[in-house]
Every structure is written in C-alpha cells, then in structure tokens.
NUNUDREN-344564 format. One line per 4 residues: number of its first residue (from 0); for each residue x, y, z of C-alpha. Coordinates in steps of 0.02 Angstrom, whole numbers, plus 50000, padded with zeros to 5 digits. Each point is the difference from the previous one (the first is absolute). Example, Ala and Ser with C-alpha at 12.3 -4.5 7.8 and 13.67 -1.06 7.14 Angstrom:
BEGIN
0> 50615:49775:50390; 50069:50172:49967
//
This chain:
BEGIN
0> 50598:50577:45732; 50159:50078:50020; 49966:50049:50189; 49953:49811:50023
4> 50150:49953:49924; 50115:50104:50120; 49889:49930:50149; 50073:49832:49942
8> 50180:50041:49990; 49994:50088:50167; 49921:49862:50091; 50117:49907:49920
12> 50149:50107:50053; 49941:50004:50174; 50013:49806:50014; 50156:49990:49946
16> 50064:50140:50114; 49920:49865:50135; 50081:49853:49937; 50166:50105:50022
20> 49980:50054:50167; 49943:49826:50060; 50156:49916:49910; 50110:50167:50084
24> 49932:49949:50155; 50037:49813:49993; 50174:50020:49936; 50020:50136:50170
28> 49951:49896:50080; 50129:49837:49965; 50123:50143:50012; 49958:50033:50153
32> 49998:49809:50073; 50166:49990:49931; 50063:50132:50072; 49950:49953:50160
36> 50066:49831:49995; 50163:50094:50007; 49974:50066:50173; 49881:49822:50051
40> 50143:49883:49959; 50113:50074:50078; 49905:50026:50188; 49956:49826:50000
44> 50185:49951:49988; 50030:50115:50134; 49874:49954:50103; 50068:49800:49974
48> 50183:50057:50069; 49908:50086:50152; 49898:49858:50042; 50159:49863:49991
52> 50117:50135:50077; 49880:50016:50152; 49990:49799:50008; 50174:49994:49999
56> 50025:50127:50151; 49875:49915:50108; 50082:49825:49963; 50183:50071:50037
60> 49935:50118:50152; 49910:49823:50076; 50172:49880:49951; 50094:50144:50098
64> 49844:50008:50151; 50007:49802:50006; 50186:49999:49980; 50019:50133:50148
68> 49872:49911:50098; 50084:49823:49975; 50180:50073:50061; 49928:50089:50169
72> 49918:49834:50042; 50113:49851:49956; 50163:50074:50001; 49987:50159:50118
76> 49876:49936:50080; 49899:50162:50050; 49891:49963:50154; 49926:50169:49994
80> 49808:50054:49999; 50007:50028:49812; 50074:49834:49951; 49884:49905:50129
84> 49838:50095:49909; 50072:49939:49828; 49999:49829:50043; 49839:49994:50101
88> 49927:50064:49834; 50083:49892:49870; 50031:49825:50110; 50167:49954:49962
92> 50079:49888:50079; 50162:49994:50106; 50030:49801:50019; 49919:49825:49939
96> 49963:49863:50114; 49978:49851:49908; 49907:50092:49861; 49902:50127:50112
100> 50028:50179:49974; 50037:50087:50163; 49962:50150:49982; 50139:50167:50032
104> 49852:50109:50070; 49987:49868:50158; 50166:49991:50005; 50046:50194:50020
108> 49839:50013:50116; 50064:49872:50123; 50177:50100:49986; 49926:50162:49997
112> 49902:49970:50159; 50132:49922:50100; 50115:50155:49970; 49855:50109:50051
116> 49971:49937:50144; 50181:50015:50065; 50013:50162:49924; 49861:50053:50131
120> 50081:49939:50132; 50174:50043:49964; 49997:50138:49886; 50046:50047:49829
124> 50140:49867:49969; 50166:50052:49931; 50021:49938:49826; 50197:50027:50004
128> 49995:49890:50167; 50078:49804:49970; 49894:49942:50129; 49835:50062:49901
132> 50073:49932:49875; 50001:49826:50049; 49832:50016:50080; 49909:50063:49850
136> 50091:49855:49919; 49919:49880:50122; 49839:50061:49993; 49998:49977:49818
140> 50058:49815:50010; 49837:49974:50125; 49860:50087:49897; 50081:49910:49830
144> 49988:49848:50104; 49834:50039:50058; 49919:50055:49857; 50068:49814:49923
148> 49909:49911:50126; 49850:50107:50004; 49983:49993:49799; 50021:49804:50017
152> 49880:50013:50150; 49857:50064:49896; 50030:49888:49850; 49980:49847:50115
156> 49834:50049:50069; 49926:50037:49849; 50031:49827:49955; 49930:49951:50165
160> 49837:50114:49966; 50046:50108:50141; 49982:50172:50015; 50040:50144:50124
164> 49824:50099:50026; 49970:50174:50056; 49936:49954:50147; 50155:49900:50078
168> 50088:50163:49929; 49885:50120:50098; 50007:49874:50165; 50200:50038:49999
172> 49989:50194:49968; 49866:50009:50110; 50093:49900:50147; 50147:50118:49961
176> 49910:50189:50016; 49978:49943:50169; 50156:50071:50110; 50004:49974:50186
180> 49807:49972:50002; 49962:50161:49910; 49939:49974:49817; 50061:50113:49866
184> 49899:50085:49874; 50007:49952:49807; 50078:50167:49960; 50111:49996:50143
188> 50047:49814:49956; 50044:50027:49834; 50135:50166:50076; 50070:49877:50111
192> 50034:49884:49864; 50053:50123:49866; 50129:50102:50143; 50100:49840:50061
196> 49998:49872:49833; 49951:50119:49856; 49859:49900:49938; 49816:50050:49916
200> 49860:49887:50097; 49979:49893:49845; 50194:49949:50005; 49963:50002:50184
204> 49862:49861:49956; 50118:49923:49882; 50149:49951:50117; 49863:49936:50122
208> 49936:49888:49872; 50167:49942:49921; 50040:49936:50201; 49824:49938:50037
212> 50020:49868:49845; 50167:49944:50024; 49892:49952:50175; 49876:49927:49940
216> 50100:49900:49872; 50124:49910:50141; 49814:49961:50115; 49951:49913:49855
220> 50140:49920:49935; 50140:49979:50129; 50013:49819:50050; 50122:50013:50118
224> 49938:50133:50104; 49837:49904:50004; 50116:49840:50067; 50095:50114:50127
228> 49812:50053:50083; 49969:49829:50027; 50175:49973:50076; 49980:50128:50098
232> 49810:49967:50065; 50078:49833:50051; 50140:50059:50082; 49902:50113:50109
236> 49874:49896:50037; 50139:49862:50071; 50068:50138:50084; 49873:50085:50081
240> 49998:50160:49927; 50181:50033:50044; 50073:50106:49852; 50157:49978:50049
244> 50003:49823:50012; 49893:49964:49851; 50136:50101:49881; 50147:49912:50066
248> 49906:49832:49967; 49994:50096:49808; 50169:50062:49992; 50031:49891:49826
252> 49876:50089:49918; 50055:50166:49927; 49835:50067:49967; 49945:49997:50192
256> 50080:50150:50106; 49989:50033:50184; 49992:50188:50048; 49990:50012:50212
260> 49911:50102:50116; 50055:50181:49955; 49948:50184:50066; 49835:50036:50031
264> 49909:50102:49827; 49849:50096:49943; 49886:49922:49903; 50029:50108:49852
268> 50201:49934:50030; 50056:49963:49832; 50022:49824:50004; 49904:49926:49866
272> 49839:49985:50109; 50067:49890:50141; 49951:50121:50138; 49825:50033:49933
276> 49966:49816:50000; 50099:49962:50176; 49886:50159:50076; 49829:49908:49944
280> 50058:49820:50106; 49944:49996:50180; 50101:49919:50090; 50183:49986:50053
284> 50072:49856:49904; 49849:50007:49886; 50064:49946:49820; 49935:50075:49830
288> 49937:49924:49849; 50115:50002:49849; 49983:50148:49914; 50084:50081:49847
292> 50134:50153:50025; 49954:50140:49945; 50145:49998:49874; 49944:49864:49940
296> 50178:49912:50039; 49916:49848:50094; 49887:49912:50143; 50032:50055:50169
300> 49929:49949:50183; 50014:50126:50143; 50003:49922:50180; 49931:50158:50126
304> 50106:50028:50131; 49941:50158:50085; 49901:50150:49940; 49904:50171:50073
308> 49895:50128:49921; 50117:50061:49888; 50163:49872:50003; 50021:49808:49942
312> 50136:49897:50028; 50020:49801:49915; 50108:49879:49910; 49990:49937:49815
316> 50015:49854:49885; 50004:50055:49837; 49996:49873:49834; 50096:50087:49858
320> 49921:50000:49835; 50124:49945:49868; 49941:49935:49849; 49962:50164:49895
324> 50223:50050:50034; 50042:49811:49972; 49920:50003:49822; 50078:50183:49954
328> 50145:49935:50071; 49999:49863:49897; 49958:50097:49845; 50149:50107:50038
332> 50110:49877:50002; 49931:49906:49826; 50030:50146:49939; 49814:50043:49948
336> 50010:50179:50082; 50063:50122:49883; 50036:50160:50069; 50004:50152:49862
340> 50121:50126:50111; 50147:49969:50086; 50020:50075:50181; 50123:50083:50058
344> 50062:49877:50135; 50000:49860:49851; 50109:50117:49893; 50113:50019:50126
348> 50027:49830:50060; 50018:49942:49809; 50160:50138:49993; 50080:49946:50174
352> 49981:49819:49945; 50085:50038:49821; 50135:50101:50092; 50032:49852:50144
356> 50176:49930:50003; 49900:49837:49955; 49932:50075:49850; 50166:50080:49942
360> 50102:49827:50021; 49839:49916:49884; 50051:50146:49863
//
C-alpha cells in the first residue's frame, strides 16, 4: 500500500514538473516576441525612411534631368545629337500652329541636315565666324518654318483621308539611288545619305514623306493653280505653242513663270524632273503634258527644243503652288503660330529696335 501510495505522489510530481515547464516555455516564449519587437519596430521604420528617401532622390534627380533638358532646348537651344535623340524619344514640341504640335525633332532634323550638307562641301565651319553665324541663324528660321508647314501639312490630309504610302516613299528613294544612270546599292545609298546630310534611312524616309504630302495636299486642294493650268492651256493653244508668247499674254498672273531656252543638261540635271520629261518628247517643238515638280512646288510644261544621247535643252512654264504658304501665312499673321524659342536673328532685331533713336525718343 505504501509503495502504491508513493507511485501516486510521483506521478503526481511528474505532472506538475510538466505543467511548469510548459508554462516556462510559454512565458519564454512572450519574452522572446517582445524582445524582438524591439529590433522589428525599429527596421520597419528604417526601412520606411529608405523607401521615401529613395522616392525623393529620383523625383529631385528627374526635376533637375527635365529642368536641364528644358534649358538646353528652349533657352540654349542645343542642336546637338544628344538633344535631337531626347526629343525624337519624348515628342516635344518646338512651336503650335493653330493648335498642332510641331514637333522639335523635325525641326532640328531639317536644321541638322542642312548644316550637314554644307559642312561636306565646305568643311568644318568656324563657330567663332559672324558669317556662320548668321547662316546657322538662317537655316534655323527655314527648318522652324518648314517644320510649321509640314506639321500643318499632315494635319490637313488627315482630315482629307489622305495618306503618304510606302510605296510613293520607295518610288522617290528609288528614283534618287540612281546617279548618272548607275544605280546605287541599299547599303551604299544609305552612306551617301548618312556622309552629306547626317540622316538614318528612316529619317531619310521621313523628310521624303513630310515633302511628298505637302504635294499632294496643294494637287488636291489648290484652286488657283488648277485655274492658272487652264489659263495657260488656253494661252498656248491661241498661241501656237509659243512659250514665250503664251507667258507674256499671262504676265498678270503671278503664279505663271516663264523660264527660256537655257544650256543644254543631262537627264539626271537637277531640275526637278524637267529634263527627264523633255528627253522622252520626240520632236523639236514637241510640248509636254503637265506634270508635277519633283519638289512638289507646282505644275510645269517643258517645250523640247533640242536634245542628243546624253543632253536636253527646252523652255518652261511653270504654275506656282500657293495655297499651303498663303494659309501659314495667314496663320502667322492671326497670330495662331506660336513659336516656343526665340532665334537668334529675332533676339537681335527686338534689341536693335529697342535701342533705335525711334525707340529712345518713344522712352
């Protein structure tokens, strides 16, 4: 009995020595969470800083980026290869015309290439020189212009439903790979344009199509030039063919010109495609159809006068297309284009003016 009894108390002493250690462990074990907390809390208010602080670095480093950015373009305006690729990428704009971005990256493309292209034929140009200086300031004033009218260009025929395709593109480079009869290879193409206007084949193709729809705009919607071809069918027709006599009978019309007989060319002679269409007539005296310049800058006749194997020599009547400059012009001066840089020639006409005697006597 005794032994039993002892049993008992043992068993009894072993449970409680487990109710101990479980209690021990779940008391560790809060002590243990709390303790922690004191290194948990803190990290995760850490971390919080780190996570605004790096927020707060981007959004200054990309103010300062934008802010850097903003200043080489609209007040220094930097034309260099850098600044060009930063606004090919992000489209911003360098004027308005009549609510129509135009967009900096044509503008600095037209520039770009037009200094290019002198630069290979003249040479590295001396920045220090005046005379560079007001002829980079007049090539700027052209590609702004241009890239106005090209930007309003392409608004108006997508109104129209008109489009440029690849193909007319591809019909123009194709026509100009071939030099003095001999066709140039795609790779060798793309060399000559890169080494005299500093231009990838896609901006290449992009020029080409910016002309080819301010073309196709004024054949479809200039009135007056459409008139003036019926003037001038008239006038030859009472006159026999006689270019000469059919322009004076003209001469009140500004958008007819009169060029004469001039030196005999090649047909490759860059002349807007006049000689390629006087070498196809047959005859002496033999008039063409109308046709389109290859500028795109009107309707033109070609009257053969003489021509060989290789040489062509005629007269012209050309009919100006004037519409698409007659509405810029127009928008220019109802104030609807809204230029976002001032060039240098502007600047410095706005400082002679304020300096005038004129000026000073106003004060």
């Amino acid at each position: 009995m005794k032994k039993i009894v002892e049993n008992i108390k043992a068993r009894r002493a072993k449970k409680k020595n487990i109710n101990i250690t479980q209690q021990n462990l779940e008391e560790s074990r809060d002590e243990i969470l709390t303790k922690g907390k004191k290194f948990k809390y803190p990290f995760q208010h850490a971390k919080h800083r780190i996570v605004i602080s790096t927020i707060a670095i981007i959004i200054v480093a990309l103010a300062t980026f934008i802010g850097i950015g903003w200043y080489q373009l609209y007040k220094a305006q930097n034309t260099g290869e850098v600044m060009y690729r930063f606004t090919k990428v992000l489209g911003l704009p360098v004027a308005e015309v009549d609510g129509r971005k135009v967009l900096y990256s044509d503008y600095l493309m037209l520039y770009r290439s037009s200094i290019t292209s002198i630069e290979r034929q003249q040479g590295k140009l001396d920045e220090n020189d005046e005379t560079t200086a007001n002829m980079k300031a007049f090539y700027k004033r052209q590609a702004l212009n241009n890239a106005e009218t090209y930007s309003y260009v392409l608004d108006e025929l997508d109104k129209l439903k008109l489009t440029v395709s690849a193909s007319e593109i591809d019909e123009v480079i194709d026509s100009h790979k071939s030099i003095d009869g001999e066709k140039r290879s795609d790779e060798a193409f793309e060399g000559i344009v890169r080494d005299n206007l500093g231009l990838s084949m896609s901006e290449y193709r992009r020029m080409i199509m910016m002309s080819l729809a301010k073309r196709k705009l004024s054949i479809e919607t200039d009135e007056a030039a459409k008139k003036a071809v019926n003037e001038v069918e008239e006038a030859l027709a009472a006159n026999k063919n006689d270019f000469a006599k059919a322009a004076n009978a003209l001469k009140n019309n500004d958008l007819v010109s009169y060029e004469p007989v001039g030196n005999a060319v090649e047909v490759s002679n860059l002349d807007n495609g006049r000689a390629e269409v006087a070498m196809k007539l047959k005859n002496k005296g033999d008039v063409s159809e109308r046709f389109v310049s290859k500028n795109g800058d009107g309707y033109y006749y070609v009257r053969l006068v003489a021509k060989d194997k290789n040489k062509v020599s005629y007269e012209t009547i050309s009919i100006r297309f004037s519409k698409v400059d007659n509405d810029i012009q127009k928008l220019r001066d109802e104030g609807k284009i809204i230029e976002k840089i001032e060039l240098e020639t502007e600047k410095s006409n706005e400082e002679s003016a304020s300096e005038s005697p004129e000026a000073k006597e106003e004060e």
